[in-house]
N, C-alpha and C positions, 0 to 999 in steps of 0.2 A: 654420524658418518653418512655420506652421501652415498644411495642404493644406485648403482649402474645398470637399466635395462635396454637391451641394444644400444644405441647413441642417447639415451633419454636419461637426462640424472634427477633422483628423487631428492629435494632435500627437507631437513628438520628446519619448521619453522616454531619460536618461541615468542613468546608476550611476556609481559610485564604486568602480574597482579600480588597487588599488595605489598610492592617495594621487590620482589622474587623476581627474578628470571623461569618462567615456566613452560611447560609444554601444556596443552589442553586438550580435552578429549570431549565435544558434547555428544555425550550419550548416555542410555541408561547404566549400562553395563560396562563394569572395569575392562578397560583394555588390556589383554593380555600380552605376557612379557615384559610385563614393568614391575620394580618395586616398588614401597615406601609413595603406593600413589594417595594423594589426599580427595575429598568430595568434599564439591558446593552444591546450593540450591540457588540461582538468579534470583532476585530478589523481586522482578516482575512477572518475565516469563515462567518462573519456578522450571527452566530448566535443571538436568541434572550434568554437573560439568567435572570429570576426573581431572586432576592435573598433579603435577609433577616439579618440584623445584628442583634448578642445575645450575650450577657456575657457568656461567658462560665465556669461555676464551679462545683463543685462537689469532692467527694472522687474518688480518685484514684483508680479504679481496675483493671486495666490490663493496658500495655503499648509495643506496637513489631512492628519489621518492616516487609514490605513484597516490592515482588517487583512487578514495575510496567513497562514495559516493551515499555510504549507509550512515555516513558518520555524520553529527550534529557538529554545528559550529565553520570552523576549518575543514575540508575532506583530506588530509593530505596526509599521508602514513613515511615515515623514515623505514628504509629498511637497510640493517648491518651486518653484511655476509661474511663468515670466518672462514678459511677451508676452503672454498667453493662448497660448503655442502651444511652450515648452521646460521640462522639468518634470523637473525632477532628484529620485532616490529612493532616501533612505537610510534606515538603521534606526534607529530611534525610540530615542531614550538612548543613542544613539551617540558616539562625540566629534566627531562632525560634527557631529551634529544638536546635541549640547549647546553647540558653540561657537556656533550660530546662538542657541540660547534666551539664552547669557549676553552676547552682543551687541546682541540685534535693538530694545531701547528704545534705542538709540544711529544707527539707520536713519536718514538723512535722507527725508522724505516725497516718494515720486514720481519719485526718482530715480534711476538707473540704476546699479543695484548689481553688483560680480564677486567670484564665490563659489569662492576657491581651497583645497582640502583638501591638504594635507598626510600624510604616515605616513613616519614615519623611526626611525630608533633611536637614541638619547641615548647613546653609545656610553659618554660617563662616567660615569652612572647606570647602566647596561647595563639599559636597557627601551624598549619602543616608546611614541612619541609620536603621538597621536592627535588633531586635529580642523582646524579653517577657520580659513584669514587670509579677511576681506572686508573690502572695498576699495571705497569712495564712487566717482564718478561722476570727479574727479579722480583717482582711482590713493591715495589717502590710504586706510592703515589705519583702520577702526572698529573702537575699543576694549572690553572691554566693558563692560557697564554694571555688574557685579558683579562687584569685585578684592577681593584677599585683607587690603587697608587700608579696604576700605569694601562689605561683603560685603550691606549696605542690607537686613538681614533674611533672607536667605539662608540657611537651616540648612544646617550642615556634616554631611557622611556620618558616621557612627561604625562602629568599628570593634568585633568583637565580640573572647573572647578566643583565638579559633582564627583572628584576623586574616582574618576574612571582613567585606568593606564593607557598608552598610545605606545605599542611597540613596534608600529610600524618599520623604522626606522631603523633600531634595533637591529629585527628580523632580518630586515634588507640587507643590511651592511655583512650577518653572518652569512647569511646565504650567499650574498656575492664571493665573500671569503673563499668559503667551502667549495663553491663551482672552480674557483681558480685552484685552490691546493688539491681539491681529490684525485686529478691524473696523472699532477707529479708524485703524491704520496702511493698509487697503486704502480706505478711505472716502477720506483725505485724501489719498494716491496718485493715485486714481481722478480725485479734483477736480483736479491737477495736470495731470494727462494729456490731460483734456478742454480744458483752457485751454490747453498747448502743443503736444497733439495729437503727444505723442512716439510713434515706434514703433521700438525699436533691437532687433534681431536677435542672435540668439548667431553667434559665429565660430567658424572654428577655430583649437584651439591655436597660439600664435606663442614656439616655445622660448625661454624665459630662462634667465639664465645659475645655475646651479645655488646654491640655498643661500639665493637672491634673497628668497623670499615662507617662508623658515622666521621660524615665530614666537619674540617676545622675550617669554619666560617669565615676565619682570616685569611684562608689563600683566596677568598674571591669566585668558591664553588656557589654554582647558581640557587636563589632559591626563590625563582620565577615562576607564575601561576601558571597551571595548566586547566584547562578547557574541562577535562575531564576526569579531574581527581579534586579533591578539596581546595577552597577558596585558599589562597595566597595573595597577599598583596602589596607584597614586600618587593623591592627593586634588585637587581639579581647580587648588588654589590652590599 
């Protein structure tokens, strides 16, 4: 929940490690007023990092990138505001973030969306599985709007002959997408909200039973490489 001090709003921001939606805390010492917090050690810096896993859902209000400048490869960070006041931040061409671009013309307007990430290994394929199940206001899977029988204009990556990908193309075509639907998708959100005058809060994590919210590879959920997590290099269809 967003802190109010004078006209200044505080909000919670979360990351994405190890497939979790989490909160982070780098320091020695547990932060207090939290439960059920877990500890790492960085594996270079040998920092000490608390963190926290939470469901993350809510209405959609704002969604933009920005850049980040510490980051190798791409610098460009997604960032997905609930509420005005929970904002989840991953990397841009991510398979998170691409399960959201090949979904998000599938959003119902206004409603109260849960954004679950995933990362696991296809043990029979032997590669890692990378992006988001989200789930409507009922708990229903949204499918997404671009599958591999109906790709609706979608250029396909290509491959060059040293089997290096080219998603240039790709990229472009989501991106342009998403700049056109995001101000009519917050415009007609925002009209809902004002007429039911919703306000739903993220929680915290409530364990499900393992295996529960892995995706079914047939509807066309992405399992595109990312930069930053385990080699993939499988085409997202």
């Amino acid at each position: 929940m967003a802190v109010q001090e004078d006209n200044h709003v505080s909000k919670n921001y979360y990351s994405i490690y190890g497939g979790k939606v989490v909160r982070q805390w780098f320091q020695d010492e547990a932060p207090e007023g939290f439960s059920n917090l877990q500890k790492r050690i960085t594996p270079e810096s040998k920092k000490t990092v608390w963190y926290k896993n939470y469901t993350f859902g809510g209405t959609v209000t704002d969604m933009y990138e920005k850049k980040n400048d510490n980051l190798e490869g791409s610098p460009f960070e997604f960032y997905l505001e609930l509420d005005n006041s929970d904002v989840l931040v991953m990397r841009s061409n991510s398979g998170y973030h691409t399960s959201f671009l090949l979904a998000m013309q599938n959003f119902p307007e206004g409603e109260e969306l849960t954004f679950l990430p995933y990362n696991f290994v296809d043990k029979e394929k032997d590669k890692r599985i990378i992006g988001m199940v989200i789930k409507d206001s009922e708990g229903n899977k949204i499918l997404p709007f671009y599958t591999k029988d109906d790709p609706k204009g979608l250029p396909q990556p290509t491959k060059n002959k040293k089997g290096v990908w080219n998603w240039d193309a790709y990229e472009d075509f989501l991106s342009d997408v998403f700049e056109a639907w995001k101000p009519k998708f917050l415009k007609a959100g925002k009209a809902v909200a004002d007429v039911n005058d919703v306000d739903v809060v993220g929680h915290e994590e409530v364990p499900t039973k393992d295996g529960a919210d892995m995706p079914n590879m047939e509807t066309g959920e992405t399992t595109k490489k990312v930069a930053d997590d385990a080699e993939d290099d499988d085409v997202p269809f």
